[in-house]
C-alpha positions in Angstrom: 0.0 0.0 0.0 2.8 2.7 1.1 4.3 1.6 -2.9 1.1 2.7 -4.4 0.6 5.6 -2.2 4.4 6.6 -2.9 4.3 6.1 -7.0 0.6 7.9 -7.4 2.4 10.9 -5.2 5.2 10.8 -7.5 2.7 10.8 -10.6 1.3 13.3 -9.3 4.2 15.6 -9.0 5.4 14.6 -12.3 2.5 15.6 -13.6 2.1 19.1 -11.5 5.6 20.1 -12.7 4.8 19.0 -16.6 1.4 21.7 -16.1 4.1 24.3 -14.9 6.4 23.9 -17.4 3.9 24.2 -19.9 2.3 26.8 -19.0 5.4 28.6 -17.9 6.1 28.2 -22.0 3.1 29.0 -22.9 3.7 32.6 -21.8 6.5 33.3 -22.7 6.1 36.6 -24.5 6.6 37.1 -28.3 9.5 39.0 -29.4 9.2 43.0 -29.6 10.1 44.8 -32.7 10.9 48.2 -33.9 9.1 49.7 -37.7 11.2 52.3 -38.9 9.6 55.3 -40.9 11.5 54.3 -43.7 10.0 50.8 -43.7 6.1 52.5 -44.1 3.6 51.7 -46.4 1.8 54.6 -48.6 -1.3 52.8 -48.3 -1.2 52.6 -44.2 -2.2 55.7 -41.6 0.6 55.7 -38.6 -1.1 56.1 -35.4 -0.1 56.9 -31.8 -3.1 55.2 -30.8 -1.9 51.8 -29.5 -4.0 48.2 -30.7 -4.6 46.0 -27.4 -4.8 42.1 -28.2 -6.5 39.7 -26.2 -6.9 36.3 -26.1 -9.5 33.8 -25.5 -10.4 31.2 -23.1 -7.1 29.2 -22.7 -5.3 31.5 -25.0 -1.6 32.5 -24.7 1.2 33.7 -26.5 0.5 31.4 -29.8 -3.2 32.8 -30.2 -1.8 35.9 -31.8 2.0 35.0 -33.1 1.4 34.6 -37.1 -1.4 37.6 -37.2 1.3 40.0 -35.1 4.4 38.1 -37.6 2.2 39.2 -40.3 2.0 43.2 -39.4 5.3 43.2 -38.7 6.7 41.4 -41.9 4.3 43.3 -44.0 5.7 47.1 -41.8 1.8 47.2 -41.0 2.1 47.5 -36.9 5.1 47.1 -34.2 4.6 44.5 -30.9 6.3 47.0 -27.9 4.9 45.4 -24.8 3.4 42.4 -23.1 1.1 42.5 -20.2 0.4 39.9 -17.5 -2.4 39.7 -15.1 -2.9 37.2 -12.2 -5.6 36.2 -10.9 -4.9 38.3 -7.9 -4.9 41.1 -10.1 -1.1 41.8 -10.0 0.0 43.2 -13.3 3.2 42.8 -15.2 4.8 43.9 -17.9 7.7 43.6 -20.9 8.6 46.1 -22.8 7.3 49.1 -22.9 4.9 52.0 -24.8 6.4 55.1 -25.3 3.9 56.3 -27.7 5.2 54.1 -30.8 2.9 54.5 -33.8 0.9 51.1 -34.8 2.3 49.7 -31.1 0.8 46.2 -30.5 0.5 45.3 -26.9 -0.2 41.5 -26.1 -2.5 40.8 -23.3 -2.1 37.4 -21.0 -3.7 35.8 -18.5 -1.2 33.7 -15.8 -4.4 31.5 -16.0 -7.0 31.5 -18.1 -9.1 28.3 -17.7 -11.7 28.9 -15.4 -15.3 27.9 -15.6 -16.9 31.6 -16.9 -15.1 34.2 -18.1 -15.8 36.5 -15.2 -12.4 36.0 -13.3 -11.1 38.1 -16.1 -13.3 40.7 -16.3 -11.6 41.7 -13.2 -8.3 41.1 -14.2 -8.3 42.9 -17.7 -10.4 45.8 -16.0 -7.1 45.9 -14.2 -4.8 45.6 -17.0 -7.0 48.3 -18.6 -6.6 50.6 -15.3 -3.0 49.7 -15.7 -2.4 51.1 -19.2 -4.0 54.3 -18.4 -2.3 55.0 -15.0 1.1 54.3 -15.9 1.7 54.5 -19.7 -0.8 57.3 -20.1 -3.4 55.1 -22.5 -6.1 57.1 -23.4 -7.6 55.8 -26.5 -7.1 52.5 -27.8 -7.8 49.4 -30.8 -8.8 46.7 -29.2 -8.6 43.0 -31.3 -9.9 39.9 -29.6 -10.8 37.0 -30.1 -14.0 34.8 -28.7 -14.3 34.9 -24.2 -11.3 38.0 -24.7 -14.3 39.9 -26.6 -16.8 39.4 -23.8 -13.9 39.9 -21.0 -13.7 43.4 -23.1 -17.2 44.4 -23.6 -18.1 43.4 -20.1 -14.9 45.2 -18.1 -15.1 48.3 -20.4 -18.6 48.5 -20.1 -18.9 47.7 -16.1 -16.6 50.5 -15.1 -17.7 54.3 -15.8 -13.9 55.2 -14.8 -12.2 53.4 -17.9 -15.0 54.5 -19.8 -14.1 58.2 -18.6 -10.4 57.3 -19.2 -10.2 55.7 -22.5 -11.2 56.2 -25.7 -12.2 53.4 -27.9 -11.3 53.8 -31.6 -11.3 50.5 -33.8 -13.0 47.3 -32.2 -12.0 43.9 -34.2 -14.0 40.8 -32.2 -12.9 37.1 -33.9 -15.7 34.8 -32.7 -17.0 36.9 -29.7 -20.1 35.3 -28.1 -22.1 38.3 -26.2 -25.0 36.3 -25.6 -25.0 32.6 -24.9 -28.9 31.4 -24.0 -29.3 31.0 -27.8 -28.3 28.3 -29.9 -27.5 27.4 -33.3 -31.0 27.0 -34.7 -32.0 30.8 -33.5 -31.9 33.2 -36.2 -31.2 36.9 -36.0 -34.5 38.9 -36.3 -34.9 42.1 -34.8 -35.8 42.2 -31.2 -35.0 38.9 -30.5 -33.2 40.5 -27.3 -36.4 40.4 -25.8 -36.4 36.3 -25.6 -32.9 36.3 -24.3 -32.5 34.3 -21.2 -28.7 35.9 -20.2 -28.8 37.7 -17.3 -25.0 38.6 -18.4 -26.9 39.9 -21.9 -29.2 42.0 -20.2 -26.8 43.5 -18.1 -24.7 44.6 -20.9 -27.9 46.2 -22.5 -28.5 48.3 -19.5 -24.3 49.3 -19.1 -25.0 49.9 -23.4 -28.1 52.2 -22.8 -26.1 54.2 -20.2 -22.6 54.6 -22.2 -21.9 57.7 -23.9 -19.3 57.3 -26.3 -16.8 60.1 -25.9 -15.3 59.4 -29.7 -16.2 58.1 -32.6 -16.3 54.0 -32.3 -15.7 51.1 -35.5 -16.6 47.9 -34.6 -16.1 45.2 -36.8 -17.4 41.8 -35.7 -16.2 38.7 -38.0 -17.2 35.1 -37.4 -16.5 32.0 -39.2 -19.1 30.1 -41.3 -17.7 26.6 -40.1 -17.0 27.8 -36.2 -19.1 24.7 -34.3 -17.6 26.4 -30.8 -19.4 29.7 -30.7 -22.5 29.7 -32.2 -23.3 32.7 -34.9 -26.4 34.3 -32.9 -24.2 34.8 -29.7 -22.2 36.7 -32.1 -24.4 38.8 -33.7 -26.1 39.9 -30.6 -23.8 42.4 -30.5 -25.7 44.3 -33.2 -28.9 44.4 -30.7 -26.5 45.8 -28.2 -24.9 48.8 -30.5 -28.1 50.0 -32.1 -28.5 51.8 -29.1 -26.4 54.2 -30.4 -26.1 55.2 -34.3 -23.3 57.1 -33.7 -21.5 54.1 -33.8 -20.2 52.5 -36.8 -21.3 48.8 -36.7 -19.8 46.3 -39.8 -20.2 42.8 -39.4 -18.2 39.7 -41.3 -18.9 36.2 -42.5 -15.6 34.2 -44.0 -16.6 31.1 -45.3 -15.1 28.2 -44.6 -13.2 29.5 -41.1 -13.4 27.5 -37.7 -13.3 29.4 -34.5 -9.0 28.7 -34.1 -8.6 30.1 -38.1 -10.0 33.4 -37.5 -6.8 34.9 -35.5 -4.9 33.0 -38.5 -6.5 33.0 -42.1 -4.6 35.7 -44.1 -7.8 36.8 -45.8 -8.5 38.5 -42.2 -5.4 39.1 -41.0 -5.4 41.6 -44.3 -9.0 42.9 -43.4 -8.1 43.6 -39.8 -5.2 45.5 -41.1 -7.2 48.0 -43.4 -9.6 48.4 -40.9 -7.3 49.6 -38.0 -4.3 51.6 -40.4 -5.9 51.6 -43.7 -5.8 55.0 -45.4 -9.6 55.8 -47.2 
């Protein structure tokens, strides 16, 4: 008995340190980089206004490596700094944003496997509070992709402060689910909010009614036509949240043929998500 006890503690262990390791890899942050002016496009605006990138549930450093490899191969965008939250709240950070035109900042989560997705409302509303307080963020892109969209939308729109603080420019959500009582056999029609079971839903539409945009905000929500993980209603819910508010510029994408992993990778909207945060016309 004390040999079985002794090897199952010792698998256990093993198996403990292997989940470190990984995980311990699987944050290690991507490389920064430097765009010269002499490396810019002419058909790309260069903006002070930094682009904040946040993963989804389990993402880490991978989720965004070939779309931030391809803005920086093509001279589109520059990755200065990664930020770390625990779920304590503590933030870290590597690198740094000095004001760097088309800066990248990567977003991640020490762990980012919990049952919701409210443990990181708290977190990124800290990252967020972070950004402002200490490297003088005040308007921002924000790309993410599927529970890092609702983390956003929920933290930014729970706390009048950040909303106060920072401006929101260009919004890019990959796969974000903002309503999740539907399911796939439930078709967009307008006021279909009214059926919608999510307390979490509603409570967006109340934060949504009360907002007032202090700039002029792009949203552009794509989904994939083959993503079996999010369904496309909980996606474009978010239209029934924006209407609210006209002011806001509200686009919406299909791609055929995408899965919920592919839409951080295809190249067809790693191109689109380009134009649509440096684009020039």
């Amino acid at each position: 008995m004390r040999r079985l006890l002794k090897g199952s503690a010792a698998i256990i262990s093993i198996s403990l340190i292997l989940v470190l390791v990984i995980q311990f890899v699987v944050l290690l942050p991507q490389s920064n980089s430097s765009l010269k002016p002499d490396d810019y496009r002419l058909d790309t605006y260069y903006s002070k206004t930094p682009t904040i990138m946040i993963p989804g549930w389990g993402g880490n450093t991978t989720t965004y490596h070939r779309m931030m490899n391809y803005f920086e191969k093509n001279n589109y965008a520059q990755k200065v700094m990664t930020v770390w939250v625990s779920p304590t709240g503590t933030v870290k950070t590597s690198g740094n944003y000095t004001h760097q035109r088309n800066a990248l900042i990567q977003v991640l989560y020490n762990w980012d496997y919990n049952a919701t997705y409210h443990p990181e409302v708290h977190e990124l509303t800290r990252i967020l509070q972070v950004l402002h307080d200490h490297y003088h963020i005040n308007k921002m892109n924000v790309i993410a992709h599927s529970y890092g969209g609702t983390e956003f939308i929920h933290a930014y729109m729970g706390s009048k402060q950040l909303q106060r603080q920072i401006q929101l420019r260009n919004i890019i959500f990959l796969g974000v689910p903002v309503e999740e009582s539907f399911g796939v056999k439930v078709k967009f029609v307008p006021n279909l909010n009214r059926k919608s079971k999510d307390r979490n839903f509603h409570q967006l539409e109340a934060q949504m009614k009360n907002w007032k945009p202090n700039s002029t905000v792009k949203i552009l929500n794509i989904m994939g036509g083959t993503d079996d993980e999010v369904p496309r209603i909980q996606s474009e819910m978010l239209q029934a949240l924006v209407n609210v508010h006209p002011e806001i510029q509200y686009q919406q994408v299909i791609v055929p043929k995408t899965n919920h992993f592919q839409l951080h990778n295809r190249t067809v909207i790693l191109k689109r998500v380009a134009k649509m945060l440096w684009g020039k016309g």
